[in-house]
C-alpha positions as CSV (number, residue, x, y, z in Angstrom):
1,X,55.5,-55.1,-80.8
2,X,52.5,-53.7,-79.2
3,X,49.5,-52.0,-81.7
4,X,46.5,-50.5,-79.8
5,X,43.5,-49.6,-82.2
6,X,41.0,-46.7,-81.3
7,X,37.4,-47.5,-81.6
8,X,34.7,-45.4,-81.4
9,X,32.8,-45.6,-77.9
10,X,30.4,-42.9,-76.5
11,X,31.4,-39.1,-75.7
12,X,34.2,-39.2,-73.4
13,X,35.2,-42.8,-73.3
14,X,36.9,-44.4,-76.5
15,X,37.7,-48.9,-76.6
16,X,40.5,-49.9,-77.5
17,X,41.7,-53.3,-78.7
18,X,45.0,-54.4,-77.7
19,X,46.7,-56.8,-80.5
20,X,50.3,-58.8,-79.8
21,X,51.2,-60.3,-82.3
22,X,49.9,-63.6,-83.0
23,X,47.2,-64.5,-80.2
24,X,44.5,-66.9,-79.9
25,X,42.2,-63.5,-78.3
26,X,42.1,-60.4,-78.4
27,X,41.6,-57.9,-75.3
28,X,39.2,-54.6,-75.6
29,X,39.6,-51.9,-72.8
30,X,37.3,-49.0,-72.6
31,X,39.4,-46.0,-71.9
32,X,39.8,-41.4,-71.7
33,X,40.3,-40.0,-74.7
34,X,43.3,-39.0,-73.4
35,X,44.6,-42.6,-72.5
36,X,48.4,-42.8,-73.9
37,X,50.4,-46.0,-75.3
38,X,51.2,-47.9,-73.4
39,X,47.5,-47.9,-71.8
40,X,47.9,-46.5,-68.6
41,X,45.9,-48.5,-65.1
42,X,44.7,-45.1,-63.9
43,X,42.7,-43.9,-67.0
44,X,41.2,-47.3,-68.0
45,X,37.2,-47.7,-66.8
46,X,34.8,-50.4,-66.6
47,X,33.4,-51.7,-69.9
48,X,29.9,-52.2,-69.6
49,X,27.6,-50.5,-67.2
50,X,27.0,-51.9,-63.9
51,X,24.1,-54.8,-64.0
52,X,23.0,-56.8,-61.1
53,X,23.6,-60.2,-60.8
54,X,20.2,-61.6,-59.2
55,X,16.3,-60.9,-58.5
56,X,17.2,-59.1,-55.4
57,X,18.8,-56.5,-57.0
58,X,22.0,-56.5,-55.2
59,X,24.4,-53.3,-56.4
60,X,26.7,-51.3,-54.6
61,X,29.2,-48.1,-54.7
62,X,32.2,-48.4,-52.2
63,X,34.2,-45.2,-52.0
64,X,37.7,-45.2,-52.5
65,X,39.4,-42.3,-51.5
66,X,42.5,-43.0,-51.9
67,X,41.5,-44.2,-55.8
68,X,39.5,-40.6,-56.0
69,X,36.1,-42.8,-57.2
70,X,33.5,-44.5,-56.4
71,X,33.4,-48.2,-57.4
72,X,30.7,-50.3,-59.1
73,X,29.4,-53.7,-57.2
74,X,27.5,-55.8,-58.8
75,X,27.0,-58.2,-56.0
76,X,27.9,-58.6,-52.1
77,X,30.7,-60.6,-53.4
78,X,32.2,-57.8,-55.4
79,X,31.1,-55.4,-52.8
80,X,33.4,-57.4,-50.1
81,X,35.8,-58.0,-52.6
82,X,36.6,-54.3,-53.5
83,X,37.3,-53.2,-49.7
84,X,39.6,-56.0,-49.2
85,X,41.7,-54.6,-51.9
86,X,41.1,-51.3,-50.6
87,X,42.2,-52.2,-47.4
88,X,45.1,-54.6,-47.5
89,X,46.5,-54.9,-51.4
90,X,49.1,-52.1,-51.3
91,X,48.4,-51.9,-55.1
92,X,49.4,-49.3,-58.2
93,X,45.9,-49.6,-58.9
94,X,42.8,-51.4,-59.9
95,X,40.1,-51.7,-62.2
96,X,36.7,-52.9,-62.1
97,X,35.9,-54.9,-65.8
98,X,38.2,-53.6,-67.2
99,X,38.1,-54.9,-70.9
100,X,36.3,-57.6,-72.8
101,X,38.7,-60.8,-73.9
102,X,37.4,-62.1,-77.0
103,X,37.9,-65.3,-78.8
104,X,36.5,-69.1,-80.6
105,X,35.8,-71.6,-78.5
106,X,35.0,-75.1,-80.6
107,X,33.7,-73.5,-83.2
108,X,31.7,-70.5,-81.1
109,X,32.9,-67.0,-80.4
110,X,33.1,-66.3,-76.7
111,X,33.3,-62.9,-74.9
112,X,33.8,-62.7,-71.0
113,X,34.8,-59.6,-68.9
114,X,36.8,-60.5,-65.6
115,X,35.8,-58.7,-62.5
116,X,39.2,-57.2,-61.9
117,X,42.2,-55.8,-63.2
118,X,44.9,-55.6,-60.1
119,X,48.7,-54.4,-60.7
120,X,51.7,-54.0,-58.8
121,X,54.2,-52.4,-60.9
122,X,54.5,-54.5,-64.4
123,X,52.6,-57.2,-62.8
124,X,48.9,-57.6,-63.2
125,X,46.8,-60.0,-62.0
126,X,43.1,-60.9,-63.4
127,X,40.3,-61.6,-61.1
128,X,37.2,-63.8,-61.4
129,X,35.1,-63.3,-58.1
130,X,32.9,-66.3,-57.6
131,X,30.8,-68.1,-55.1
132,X,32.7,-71.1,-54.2
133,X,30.1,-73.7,-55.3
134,X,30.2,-72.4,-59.0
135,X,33.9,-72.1,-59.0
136,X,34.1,-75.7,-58.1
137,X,31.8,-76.6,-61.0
138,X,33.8,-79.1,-63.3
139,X,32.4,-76.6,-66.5
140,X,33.5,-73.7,-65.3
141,X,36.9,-75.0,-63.8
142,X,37.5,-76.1,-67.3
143,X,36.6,-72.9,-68.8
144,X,38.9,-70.7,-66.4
145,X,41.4,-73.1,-67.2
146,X,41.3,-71.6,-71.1
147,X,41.1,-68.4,-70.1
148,X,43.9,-68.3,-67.9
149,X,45.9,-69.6,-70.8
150,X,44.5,-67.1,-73.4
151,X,45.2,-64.3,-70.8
152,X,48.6,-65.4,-70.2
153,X,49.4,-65.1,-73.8
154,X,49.3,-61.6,-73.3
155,X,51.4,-61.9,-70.1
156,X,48.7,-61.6,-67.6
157,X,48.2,-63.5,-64.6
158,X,44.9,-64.8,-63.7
159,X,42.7,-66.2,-60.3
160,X,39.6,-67.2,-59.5
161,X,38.7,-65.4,-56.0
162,X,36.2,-67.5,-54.0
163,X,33.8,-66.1,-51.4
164,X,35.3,-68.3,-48.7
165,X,38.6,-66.3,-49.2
166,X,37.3,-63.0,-49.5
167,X,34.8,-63.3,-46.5
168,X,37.6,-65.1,-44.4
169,X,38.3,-63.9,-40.4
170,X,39.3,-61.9,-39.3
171,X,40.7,-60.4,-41.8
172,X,37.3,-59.1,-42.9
173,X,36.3,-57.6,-39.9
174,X,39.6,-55.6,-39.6
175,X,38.9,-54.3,-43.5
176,X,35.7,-53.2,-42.1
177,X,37.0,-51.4,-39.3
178,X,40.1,-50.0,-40.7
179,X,38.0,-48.7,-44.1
180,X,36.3,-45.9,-41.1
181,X,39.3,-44.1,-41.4
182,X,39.8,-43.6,-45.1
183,X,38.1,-40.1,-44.7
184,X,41.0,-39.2,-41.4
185,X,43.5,-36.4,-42.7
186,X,46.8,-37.1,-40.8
187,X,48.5,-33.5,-40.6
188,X,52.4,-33.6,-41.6
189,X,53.1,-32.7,-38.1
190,X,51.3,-35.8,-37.0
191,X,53.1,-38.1,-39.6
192,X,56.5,-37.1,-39.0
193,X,55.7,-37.6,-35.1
194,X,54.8,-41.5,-35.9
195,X,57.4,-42.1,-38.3
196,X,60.3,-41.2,-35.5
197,X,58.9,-43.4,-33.2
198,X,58.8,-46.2,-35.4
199,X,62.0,-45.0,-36.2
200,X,63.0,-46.4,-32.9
201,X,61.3,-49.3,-32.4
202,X,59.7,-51.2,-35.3
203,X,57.1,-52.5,-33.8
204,X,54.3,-51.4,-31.1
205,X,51.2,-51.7,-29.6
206,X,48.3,-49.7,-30.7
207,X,47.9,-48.7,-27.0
208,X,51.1,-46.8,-27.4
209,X,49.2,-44.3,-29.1
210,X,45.7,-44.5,-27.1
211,X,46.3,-41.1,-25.2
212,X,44.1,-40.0,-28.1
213,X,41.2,-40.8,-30.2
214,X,43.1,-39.1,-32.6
215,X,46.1,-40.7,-32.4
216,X,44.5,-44.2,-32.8
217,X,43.0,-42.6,-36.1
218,X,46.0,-41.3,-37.5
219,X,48.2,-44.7,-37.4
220,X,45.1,-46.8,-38.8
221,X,44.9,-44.0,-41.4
222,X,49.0,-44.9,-42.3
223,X,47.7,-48.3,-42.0
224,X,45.2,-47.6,-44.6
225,X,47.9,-46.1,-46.7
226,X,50.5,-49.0,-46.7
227,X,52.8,-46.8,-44.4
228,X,52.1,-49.5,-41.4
229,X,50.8,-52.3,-41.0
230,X,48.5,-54.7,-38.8
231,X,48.3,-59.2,-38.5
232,X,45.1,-59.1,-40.8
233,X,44.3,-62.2,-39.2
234,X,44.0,-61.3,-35.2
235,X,41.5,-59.2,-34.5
236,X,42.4,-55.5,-34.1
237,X,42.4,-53.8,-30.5
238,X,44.7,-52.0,-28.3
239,X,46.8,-54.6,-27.9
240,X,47.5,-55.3,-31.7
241,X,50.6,-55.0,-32.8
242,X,51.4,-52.3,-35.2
243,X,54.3,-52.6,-37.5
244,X,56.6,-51.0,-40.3
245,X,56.9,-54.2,-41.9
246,X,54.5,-57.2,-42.6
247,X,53.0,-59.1,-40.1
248,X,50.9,-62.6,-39.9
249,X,49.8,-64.3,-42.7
250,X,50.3,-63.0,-45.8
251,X,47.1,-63.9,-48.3
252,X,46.3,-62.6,-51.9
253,X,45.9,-59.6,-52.2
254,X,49.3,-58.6,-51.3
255,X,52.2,-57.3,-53.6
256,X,54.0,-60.3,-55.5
257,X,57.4,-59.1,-53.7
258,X,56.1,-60.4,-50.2
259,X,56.2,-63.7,-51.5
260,X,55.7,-65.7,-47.8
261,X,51.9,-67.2,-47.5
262,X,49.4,-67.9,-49.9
């Protein structure tokens, strides 16, 4: 059975510790006053303040519309990280740190605070976004090791993202250029319009649609949204092909149902 205990935070915000039975952690979130039981993804926020990660002072917002936020980097990583998941995870939602996992270690307490918090339906996924030289690190392969057991002990999944995957092409360059169009309203008319030719046909070329700027903007818009979709991993042009289903490669992040690729 599931107890969540209210602890006092700051005006607005309250923690809450989340206790299942018989575990070797325990897991604080930082939630609205308002947040319900179960603790619900979209009224969970981060649980320490933004802090930057090295001398040059690296931070970040990226603006997710379709979240209704900004979002807190604390490094280019994260910063890289957050508009792939934007872009391409089809997700229920995310959260940036979303709570503290607390427990003894060989005789020390430990406290660490993933990056983020990613769910598709029931299924949530815990992600440590690292350089890949320090997740390579014997120590801290050992230590992730732990945590992914503690964390699964609560029945969450958890991965180590490394640069070299998050930065990889092209999918990164076609996150970047899809991410213009997050701001593009597609009128109903306009929707309706695309949906009955792909209706038709299941597949076409992005040219199909180059009689307009507009046009262009609107399906990379439905892109955006999940509604279509693009091969990540071939550049994007006129002559990529636009789909209703899946196409190319599918890499983390991507919803556990699409279970071809890595």
């Amino acid at each position: 059975m599931r107890e969540v205990q209210v602890l006092s935070l700051a005006p607005g915000q309250q923690l809450q510790q989340l206790i299942e039975g018989p575990r070797r952690s325990k897991l604080t979130f930082a939630a609205s006053e308002e947040c319900s039981v179960p603790i619900r993804l979209d009224r969970l926020r981060r649980v320490r303040e933004p802090v930057s990660r090295s001398k040059s002072g690296v931070q970040g917002k990226v603006a997710d519309v379709l979240g209704g936020r900004s979002r807190h980097a604390e490094s280019q990583n994260e910063l890289k990280a957050f508009q792939v998941l934007m872009a391409t995870a089809r997700s229920d939602g995310w959260q940036e740190q979303p709570f503290f996992l607390e427990y003894h270690h060989e005789g020390t307490k430990h406290r660490y605070t993933p990056d983020v918090l990613v769910a598709w339906g029931e299924h949530q996924e815990i992600v440590e976004i690292k350089e890949d030289a320090e997740a390579d690190l014997p120590e801290n392969q050992t230590r992730f090791e732990l945590i992914r057991d503690l964390l699964a002990e609560h029945g969450l999944c958890f991965r180590v993202w490394k640069k070299s995957e998050i930065c990889a092409e092209s999918r990164m360059a076609n996150v970047a250029r899809i991410l213009r169009y997050r701001s593009v309203q597609v009128p109903a008319a306009e929707h309706e319009r695309i949906r009955r030719i792909f209706s038709v046909t299941p597949e076409l070329r992005l040219r199909a649609f180059s009689e307009t700027a507009m046009a262009v903007q609107n399906v990379l818009r439905l892109v955006l949204d999940g509604k279509l979709h693009i091969d990540w991993w071939e550049p994007l042009g006129l002559d990529s092909r636009i789909s209703t289903s899946p196409i190319g490669r599918q890499v983390w992040p991507f919803p556990p149902s699409e279970t071809t690729g890595g």
